[in-house]
C-alpha positions as CSV (number, residue, x, y, z in Angstrom):
1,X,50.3,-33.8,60.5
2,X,48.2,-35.4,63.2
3,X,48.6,-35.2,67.2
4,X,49.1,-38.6,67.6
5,X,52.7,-37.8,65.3
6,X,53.7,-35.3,67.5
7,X,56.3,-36.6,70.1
8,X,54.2,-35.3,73.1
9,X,50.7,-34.3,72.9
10,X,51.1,-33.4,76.8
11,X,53.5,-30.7,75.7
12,X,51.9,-29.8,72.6
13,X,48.9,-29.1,74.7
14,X,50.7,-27.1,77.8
15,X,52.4,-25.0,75.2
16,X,48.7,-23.8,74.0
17,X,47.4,-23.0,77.3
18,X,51.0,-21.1,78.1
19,X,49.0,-18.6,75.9
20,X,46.1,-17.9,78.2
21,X,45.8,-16.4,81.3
22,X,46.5,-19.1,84.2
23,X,43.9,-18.3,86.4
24,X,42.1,-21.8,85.4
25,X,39.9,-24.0,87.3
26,X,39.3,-26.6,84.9
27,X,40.9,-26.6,81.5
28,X,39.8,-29.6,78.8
29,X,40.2,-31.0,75.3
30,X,37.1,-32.2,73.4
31,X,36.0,-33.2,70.1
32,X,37.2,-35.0,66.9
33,X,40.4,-32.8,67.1
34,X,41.7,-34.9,69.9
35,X,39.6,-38.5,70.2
36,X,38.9,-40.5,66.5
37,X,35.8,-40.3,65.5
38,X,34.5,-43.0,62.8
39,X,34.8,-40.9,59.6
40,X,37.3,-38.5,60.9
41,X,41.1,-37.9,60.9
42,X,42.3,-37.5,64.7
43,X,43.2,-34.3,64.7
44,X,43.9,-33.9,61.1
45,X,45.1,-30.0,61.2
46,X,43.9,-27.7,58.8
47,X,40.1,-29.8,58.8
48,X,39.6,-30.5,63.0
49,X,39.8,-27.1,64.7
50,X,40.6,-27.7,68.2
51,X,38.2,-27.6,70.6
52,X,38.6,-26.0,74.3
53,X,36.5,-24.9,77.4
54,X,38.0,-23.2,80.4
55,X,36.5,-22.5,83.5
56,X,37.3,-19.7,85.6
57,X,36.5,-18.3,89.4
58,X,36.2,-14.8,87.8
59,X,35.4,-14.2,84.2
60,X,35.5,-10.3,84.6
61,X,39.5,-10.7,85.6
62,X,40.1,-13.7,83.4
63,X,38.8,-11.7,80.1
64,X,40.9,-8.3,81.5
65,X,43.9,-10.4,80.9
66,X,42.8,-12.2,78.1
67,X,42.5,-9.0,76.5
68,X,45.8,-8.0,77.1
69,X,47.1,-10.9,75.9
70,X,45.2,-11.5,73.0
71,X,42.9,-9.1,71.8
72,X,42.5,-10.3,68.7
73,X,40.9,-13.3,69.6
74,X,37.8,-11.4,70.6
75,X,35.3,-10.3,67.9
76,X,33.6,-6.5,67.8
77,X,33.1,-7.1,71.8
78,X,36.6,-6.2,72.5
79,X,35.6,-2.3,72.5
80,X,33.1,-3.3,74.9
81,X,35.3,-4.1,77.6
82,X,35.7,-7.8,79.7
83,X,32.3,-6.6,82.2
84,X,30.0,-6.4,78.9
85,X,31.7,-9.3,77.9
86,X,31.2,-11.5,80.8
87,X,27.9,-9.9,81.3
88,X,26.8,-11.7,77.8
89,X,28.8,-14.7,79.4
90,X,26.5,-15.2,81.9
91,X,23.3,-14.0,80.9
92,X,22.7,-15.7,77.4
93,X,22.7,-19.4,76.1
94,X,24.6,-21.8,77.8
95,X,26.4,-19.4,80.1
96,X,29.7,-19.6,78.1
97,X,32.0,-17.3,75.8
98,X,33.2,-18.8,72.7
99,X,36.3,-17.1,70.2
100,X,36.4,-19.3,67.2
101,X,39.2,-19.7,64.7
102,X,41.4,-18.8,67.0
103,X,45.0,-19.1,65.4
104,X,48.0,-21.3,67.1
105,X,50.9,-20.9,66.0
106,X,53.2,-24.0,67.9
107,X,56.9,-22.8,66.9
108,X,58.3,-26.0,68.0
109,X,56.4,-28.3,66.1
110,X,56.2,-26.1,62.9
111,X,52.4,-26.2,62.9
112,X,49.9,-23.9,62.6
113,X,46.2,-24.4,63.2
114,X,42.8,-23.3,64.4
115,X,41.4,-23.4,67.8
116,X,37.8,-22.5,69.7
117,X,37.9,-22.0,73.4
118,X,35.0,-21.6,75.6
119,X,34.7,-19.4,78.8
120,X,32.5,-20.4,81.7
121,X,32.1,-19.0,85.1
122,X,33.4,-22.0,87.4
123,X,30.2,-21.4,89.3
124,X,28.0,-21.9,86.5
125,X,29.6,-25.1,85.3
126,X,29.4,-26.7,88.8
127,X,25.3,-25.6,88.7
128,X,25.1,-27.3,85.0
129,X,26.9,-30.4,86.0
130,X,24.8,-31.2,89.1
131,X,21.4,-29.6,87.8
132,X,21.7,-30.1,84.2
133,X,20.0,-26.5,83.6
134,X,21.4,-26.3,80.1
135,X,23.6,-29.5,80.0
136,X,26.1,-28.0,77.2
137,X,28.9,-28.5,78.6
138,X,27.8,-31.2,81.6
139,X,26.9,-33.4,77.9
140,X,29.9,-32.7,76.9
141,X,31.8,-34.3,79.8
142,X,29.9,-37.2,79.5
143,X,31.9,-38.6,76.9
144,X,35.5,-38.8,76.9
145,X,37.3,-35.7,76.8
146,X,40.7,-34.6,77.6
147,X,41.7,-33.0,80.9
148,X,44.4,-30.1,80.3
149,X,44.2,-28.5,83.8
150,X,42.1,-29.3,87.0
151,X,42.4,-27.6,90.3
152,X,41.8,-28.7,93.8
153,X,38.3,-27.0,94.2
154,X,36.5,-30.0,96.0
155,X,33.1,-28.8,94.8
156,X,34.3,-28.8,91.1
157,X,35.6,-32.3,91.5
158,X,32.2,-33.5,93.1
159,X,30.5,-32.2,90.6
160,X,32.4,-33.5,87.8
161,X,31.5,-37.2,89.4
162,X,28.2,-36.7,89.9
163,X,27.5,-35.7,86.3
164,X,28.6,-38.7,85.2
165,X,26.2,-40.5,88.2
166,X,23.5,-38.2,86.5
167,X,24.2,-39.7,83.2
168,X,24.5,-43.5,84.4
169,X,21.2,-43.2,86.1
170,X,19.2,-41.3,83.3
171,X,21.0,-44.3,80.6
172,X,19.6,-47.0,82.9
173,X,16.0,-45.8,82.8
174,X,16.4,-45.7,79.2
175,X,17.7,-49.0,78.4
176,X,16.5,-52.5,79.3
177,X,16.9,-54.9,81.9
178,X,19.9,-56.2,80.4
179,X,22.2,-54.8,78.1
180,X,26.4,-54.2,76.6
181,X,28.6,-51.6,77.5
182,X,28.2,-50.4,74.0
183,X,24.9,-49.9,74.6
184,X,25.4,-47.6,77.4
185,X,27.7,-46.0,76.0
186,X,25.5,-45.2,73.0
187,X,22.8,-44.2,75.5
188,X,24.7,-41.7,77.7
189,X,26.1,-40.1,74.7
190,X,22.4,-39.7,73.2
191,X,22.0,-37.5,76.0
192,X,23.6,-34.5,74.6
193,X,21.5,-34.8,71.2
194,X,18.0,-35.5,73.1
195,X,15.6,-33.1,71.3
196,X,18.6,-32.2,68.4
197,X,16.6,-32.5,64.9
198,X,20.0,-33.1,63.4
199,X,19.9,-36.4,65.1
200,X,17.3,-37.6,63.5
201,X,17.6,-35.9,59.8
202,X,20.6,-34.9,58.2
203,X,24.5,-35.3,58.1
204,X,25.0,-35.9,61.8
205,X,22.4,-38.8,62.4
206,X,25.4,-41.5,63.1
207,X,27.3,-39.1,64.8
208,X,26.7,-40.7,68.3
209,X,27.3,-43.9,67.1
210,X,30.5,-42.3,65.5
211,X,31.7,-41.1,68.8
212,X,31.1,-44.2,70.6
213,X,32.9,-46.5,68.1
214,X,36.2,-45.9,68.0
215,X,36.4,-44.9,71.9
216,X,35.2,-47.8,74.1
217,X,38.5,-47.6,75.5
218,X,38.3,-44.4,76.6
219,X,34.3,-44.5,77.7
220,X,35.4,-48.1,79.9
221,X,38.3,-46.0,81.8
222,X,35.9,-42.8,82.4
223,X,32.7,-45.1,83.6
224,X,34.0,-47.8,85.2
225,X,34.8,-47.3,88.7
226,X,31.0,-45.5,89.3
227,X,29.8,-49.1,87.7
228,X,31.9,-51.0,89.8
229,X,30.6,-48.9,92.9
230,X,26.9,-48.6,91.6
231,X,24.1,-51.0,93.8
232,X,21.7,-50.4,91.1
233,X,23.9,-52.6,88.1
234,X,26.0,-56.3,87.9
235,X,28.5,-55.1,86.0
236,X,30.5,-58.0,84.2
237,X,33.8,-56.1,82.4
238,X,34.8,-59.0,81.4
239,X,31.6,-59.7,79.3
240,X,31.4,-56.6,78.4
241,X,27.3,-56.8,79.7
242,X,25.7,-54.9,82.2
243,X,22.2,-55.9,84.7
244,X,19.8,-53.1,85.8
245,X,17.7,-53.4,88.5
246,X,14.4,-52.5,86.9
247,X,11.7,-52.9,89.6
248,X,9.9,-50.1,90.8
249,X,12.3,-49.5,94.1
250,X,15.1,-49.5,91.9
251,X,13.5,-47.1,89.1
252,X,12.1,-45.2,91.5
253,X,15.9,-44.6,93.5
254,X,17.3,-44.2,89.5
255,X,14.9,-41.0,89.2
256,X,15.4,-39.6,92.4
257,X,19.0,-39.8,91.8
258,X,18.2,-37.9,88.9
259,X,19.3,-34.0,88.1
260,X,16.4,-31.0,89.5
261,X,16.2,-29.9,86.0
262,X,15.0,-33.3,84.5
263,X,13.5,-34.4,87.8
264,X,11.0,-30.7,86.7
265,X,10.0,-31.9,83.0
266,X,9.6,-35.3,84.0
267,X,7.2,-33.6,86.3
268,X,5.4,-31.4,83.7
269,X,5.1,-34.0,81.7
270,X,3.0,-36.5,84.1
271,X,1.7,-34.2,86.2
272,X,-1.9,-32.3,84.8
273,X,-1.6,-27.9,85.1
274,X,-2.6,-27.3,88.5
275,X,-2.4,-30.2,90.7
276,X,0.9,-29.4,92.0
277,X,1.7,-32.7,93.4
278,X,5.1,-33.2,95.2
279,X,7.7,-34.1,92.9
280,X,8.3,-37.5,95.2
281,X,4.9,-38.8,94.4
282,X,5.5,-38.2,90.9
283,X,8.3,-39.9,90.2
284,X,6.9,-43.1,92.6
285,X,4.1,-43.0,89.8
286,X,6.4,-43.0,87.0
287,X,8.7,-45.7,89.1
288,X,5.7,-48.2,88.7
289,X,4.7,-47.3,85.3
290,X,6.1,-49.8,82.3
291,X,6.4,-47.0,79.8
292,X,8.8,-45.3,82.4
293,X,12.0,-45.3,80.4
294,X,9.8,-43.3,77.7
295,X,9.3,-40.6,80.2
296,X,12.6,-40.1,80.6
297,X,13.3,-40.1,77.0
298,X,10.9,-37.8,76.8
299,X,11.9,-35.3,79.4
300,X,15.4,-35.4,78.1
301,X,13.6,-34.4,74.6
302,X,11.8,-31.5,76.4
303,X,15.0,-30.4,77.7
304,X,16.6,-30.1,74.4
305,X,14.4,-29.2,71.9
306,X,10.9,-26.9,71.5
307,X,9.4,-29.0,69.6
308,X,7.4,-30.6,71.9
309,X,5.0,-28.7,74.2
310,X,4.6,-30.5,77.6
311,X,0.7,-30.3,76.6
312,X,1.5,-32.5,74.0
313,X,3.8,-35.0,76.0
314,X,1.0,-34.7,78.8
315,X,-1.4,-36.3,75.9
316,X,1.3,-38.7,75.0
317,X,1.5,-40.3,78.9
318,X,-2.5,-40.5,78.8
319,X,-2.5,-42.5,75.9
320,X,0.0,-44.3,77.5
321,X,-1.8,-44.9,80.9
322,X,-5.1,-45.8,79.2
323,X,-3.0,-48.5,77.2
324,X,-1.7,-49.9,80.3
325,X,-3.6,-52.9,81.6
């Protein structure tokens, strides 16, 4: 059986968070369990676990409950208590708590299935989502996802905007003067994989053009008012086509507008060890560059992956400059 067959998803979903404690901030649905992905099954049970994140004000409460509720959820950290566990929460990786197949059993609509759920401090995901420090789960809310639960904290719901402003204006450096929705679309959900070696080798090499395929729909309705409201883009819906401005003022407004966390390896990039110039002047530098959408492509790659020293990218933008007439 698939979601789409059941006679209401809303429901279906409700009744699954009716298991968790309900101190929630933001609740969401992601993944090829809930939107169709080009060589998947919409959530085709038994072969798409479900895929969950939940952000709360207090993880050391929220996992005291949890625990209560359902223990068996948690791995070997159970006997540790909810402090060790939301001590590991917040000090390793992305700053989330994953339990993995997770078991829901949905009385009412006879089906039984797997789920993951992620914990995050609702601190920590406002800091990703305006400073993309990690960017796990500010990537994944660049692309369509499904909203379970959403409170009325007014920073979260800033935050949440601006992410997808963060990813517009990194996507427009990126790309070229003119260009579709599509290709947008594409771009801002390359973001997430910058740096990822399974990208480029391997199984999951289409898998952003997967994504992006069978969603436009969904990607239009998420994207489209900040276009509508952007200075920096003519955006023509109705074409489908989109017109950056690409001179250095606009460029240069694009990476200011950018998140701290880029803004710094666009910076370590350009900038030689030492100089210590102010971030500004950098990125006015870069602004007038041609190669400057390769920066950025580049600083998104240092982001995401160690497999590029910033000595080496530092040689990279020389050879660049020297090319430069």
């Amino acid at each position: 059986m698939t979601l789409p067959a059941l006679q209401n998803t809303s429901v279906f979903f409700r009744r699954i968070l009716s298991q968790f404690p309900q101190d929630i901030s933001l609740a969401f649905a992601y993944g090829s369990g809930v939107f169709k992905q080009a060589g998947t099954s919409q959530g085709q049970m038994g072969k798409n676990m479900l895929d969950f994140v939940f952000a709360v004000e207090d993880p050391i409460t929220w996992h005291t409950m949890n625990l209560i509720e359902n223990k068996k959820h948690y791995s070997i950290l159970k006997y540790f208590g909810p402090k060790q566990i939301s001590r590991i929460q917040n000090d390793y990786g992305a700053g989330v708590y994953y339990n993995t197949l997770v078991p829901s059993d949905d009385r009412v609509n006879i089906i039984y299935l797997l789920i993951k759920y992620g914990v995050i401090s609702t601190d920590v995901l406002i800091d990703d989502l305006l400073h993309w420090k990690t960017m796990y789960i500010a990537g994944r809310l660049h692309k369509p996802v499904r909203i379970l639960l959403q409170s009325e904290n007014g920073k979260l719901r800033a935050a949440l905007v601006a992410n997808l402003k963060s990813a517009i204006n990194a996507s427009f450096l990126m790309l070229p003067e003119s260009f579709s929705e599509e290709d947008l679309f594409l771009q801002i959900t390359g973001l997430s994989y910058s740096g990822d070696f399974r990208m480029v080798i391997g199984e999951d090499k289409s898998k952003i053009s997967n994504i992006v395929k069978d969603n436009m729909q969904h990607f239009r309705i998420l994207y489209n008012n900040i276009l509508q409201d952007c200075p920096q883009v003519v955006y023509k819906p109705q074409q489908g086509r989109l017109e950056v401005d690409k001179s250095p003022e606009g460029q240069f407004t694009q990476l200011m507008a950018l998140p701290r966390t880029l803004q710094q390896q666009i910076t370590r990039i350009v900038d030689p060890p030492g100089k210590n110039r102010d971030v500004e002047e950098i990125l006015l530098q870069v602004a007038q560059d041609p190669d400057c959408g390769l920066v950025v492509q580049q600083g998104k790659g240092l982001m995401k992956s160690v497999s590029y020293s910033a000595k080496k990218l530092r040689k990279m933008w020389k050879g660049w400059r020297r090319k430069t007439p």
